[in-house]
N, C-alpha and C positions, 0 to 999 in steps of 0.2 A: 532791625526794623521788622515790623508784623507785617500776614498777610493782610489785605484790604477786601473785604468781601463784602459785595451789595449783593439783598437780597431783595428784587423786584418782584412784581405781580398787583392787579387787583384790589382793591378794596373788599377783603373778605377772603382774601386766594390762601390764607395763611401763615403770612409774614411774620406774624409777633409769633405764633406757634413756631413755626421753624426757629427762629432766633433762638427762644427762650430754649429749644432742644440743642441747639449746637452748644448754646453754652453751660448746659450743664454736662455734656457728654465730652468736650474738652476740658473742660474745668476736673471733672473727674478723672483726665487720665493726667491731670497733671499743667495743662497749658494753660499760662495769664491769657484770658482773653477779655474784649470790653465790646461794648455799645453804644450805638448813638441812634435815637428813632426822629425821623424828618417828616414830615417840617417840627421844629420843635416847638409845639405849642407850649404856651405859658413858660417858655425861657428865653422867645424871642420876640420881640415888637413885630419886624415883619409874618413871620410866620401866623401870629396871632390875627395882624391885619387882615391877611389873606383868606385864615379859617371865619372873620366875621365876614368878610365878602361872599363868603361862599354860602353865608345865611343869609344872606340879604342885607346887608348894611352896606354903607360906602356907597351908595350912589350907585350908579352905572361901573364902579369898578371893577365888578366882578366878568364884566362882555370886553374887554379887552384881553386876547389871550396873552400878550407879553408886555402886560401890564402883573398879570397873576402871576406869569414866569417869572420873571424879575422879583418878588416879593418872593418865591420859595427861594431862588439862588440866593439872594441877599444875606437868607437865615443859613444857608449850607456855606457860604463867607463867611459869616459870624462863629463859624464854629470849627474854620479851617483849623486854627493852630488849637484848640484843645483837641480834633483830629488827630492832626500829627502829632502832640503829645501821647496820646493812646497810642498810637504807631511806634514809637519810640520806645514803648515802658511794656509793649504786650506782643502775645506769639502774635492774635489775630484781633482785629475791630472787626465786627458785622454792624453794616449797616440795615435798619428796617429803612429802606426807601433811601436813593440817592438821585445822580442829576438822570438817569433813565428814564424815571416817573416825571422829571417836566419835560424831555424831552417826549416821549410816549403821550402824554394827557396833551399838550400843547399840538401836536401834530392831530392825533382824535378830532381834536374842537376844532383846527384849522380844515378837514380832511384832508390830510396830505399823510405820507407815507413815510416809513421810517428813515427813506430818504429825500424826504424834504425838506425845503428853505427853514423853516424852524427849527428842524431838527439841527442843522449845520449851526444856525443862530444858537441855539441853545447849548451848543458847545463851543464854538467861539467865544463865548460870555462866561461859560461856568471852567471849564478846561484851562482857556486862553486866559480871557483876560483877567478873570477871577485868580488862575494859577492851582484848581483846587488838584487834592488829590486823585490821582484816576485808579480805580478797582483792580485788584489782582486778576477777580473772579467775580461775575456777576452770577446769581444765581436764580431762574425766573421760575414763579410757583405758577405754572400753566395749565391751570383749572380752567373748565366751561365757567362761561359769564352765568350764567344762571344761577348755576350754585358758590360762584363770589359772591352774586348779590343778592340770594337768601342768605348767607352767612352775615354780610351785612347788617341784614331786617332783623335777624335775631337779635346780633350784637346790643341794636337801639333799643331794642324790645326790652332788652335787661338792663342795661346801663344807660340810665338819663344822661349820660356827660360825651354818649357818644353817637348823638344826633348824626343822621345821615346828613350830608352835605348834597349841594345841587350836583354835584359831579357824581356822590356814591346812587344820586335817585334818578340822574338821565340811564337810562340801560340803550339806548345809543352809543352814547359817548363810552361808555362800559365795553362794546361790543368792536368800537373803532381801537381803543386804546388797547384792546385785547390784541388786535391785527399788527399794531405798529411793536408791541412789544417782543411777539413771533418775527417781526422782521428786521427788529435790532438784534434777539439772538443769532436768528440765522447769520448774520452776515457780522457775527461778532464784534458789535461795533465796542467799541476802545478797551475789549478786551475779551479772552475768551468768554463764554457763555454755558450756563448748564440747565436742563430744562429738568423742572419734578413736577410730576402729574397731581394728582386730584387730593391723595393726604401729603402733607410738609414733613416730611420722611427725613431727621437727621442723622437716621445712619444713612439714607443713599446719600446724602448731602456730604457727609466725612469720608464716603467714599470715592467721588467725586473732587474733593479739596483737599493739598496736601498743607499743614503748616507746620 
């Protein structure tokens, strides 16, 4: 069975950069590794539902926060067992984004703390009753919100397909979701925790994670 590693942060903190480093710097010394990036747009109904919500469509869908939480778990359900297939068949799965990010963004929008009521819900639902897999090792890219979300503004700047969402343009919500994510590390919530600062560095990252 592989290790399980999420790797959280920000919108723009450098997640798909990290990824893409770990797996070629395992890959090259030899370890099957794979990936899976969340929410899955355009492979999943719900996930897609949620990314229209978050542009404006659906109605008033998008102001209920576990209304949208319920729509990302739905799509991290939908892709349990080809998960644990990858687990099965590889040293390591890295996740870009797992149930952290609805716990962190749901708790933000509610202002509540990384330990509260959502927080618990949103693991009750995705952990419990969902049953999904829980990480070996999370790993949080813990950059200042300012420079996640110019990273961001660039990102859109070049790529038409990666319109900022109402979540990547409140810098609020950015700045709450930053606070709740420092305080699911800290207190290692469902599993250890490892925190990388400003560039998504995967040599500290392989230093950090054994598989």
């Amino acid at each position: 069975m592989g290790v399980l590693i999420a790797v959280e942060g920000l919108d723009g903190a450098g997640k798909h950069t990290l990824v893409s480093g770990l797996v070629n710097r395992w890959a090259a010394e030899g370890y099957r590794v794979a990936t899976i990036t969340f929410p899955r747009y355009s492979e999943s109904v719900t996930a897609d539902i949620a990314a229209e919500a978050l542009h404006g469509e659906h109605g008033d869908l998008r102001s209920s926060v576990n209304a949208m939480a319920l729509l990302f778990a739905l799509d991290r359900k939908d892709a349990d067992a080809e998960l644990r297939k990858l687990l099965s068949a590889n040293d390591a799965v890295i996740l870009d984004r797992y149930v952290a990010s609805n716990a962190a963004y749901s708790a933000a929008r509610l202002g509540q703390g990384d330990d509260g009521e959502v927080v618990e819900w949103v693991t009750a639902l995705e952990f419990g009753r969902f049953g999904l897999a829980v990480p070996d090792h999370h790993l949080l890219l813990d950059v200042p919100t300012e420079l996640a979300i110019d990273r961001a503004k660039s990102r859109a700047a070049t790529d038409v397909s990666r319109t900022r969402d109402h979540y990547e343009r409140d810098h609020v919500l950015q700045e709450r979701t930053a606070l709740v994510y420092r305080g699911l590390a800290d207190r290692g919530w469902m599993s250890p925790w490892s925190r990388l600062g400003t560039e998504p560095d995967p040599d500290l990252a392989d230093r950090l994670i054994s598989i």
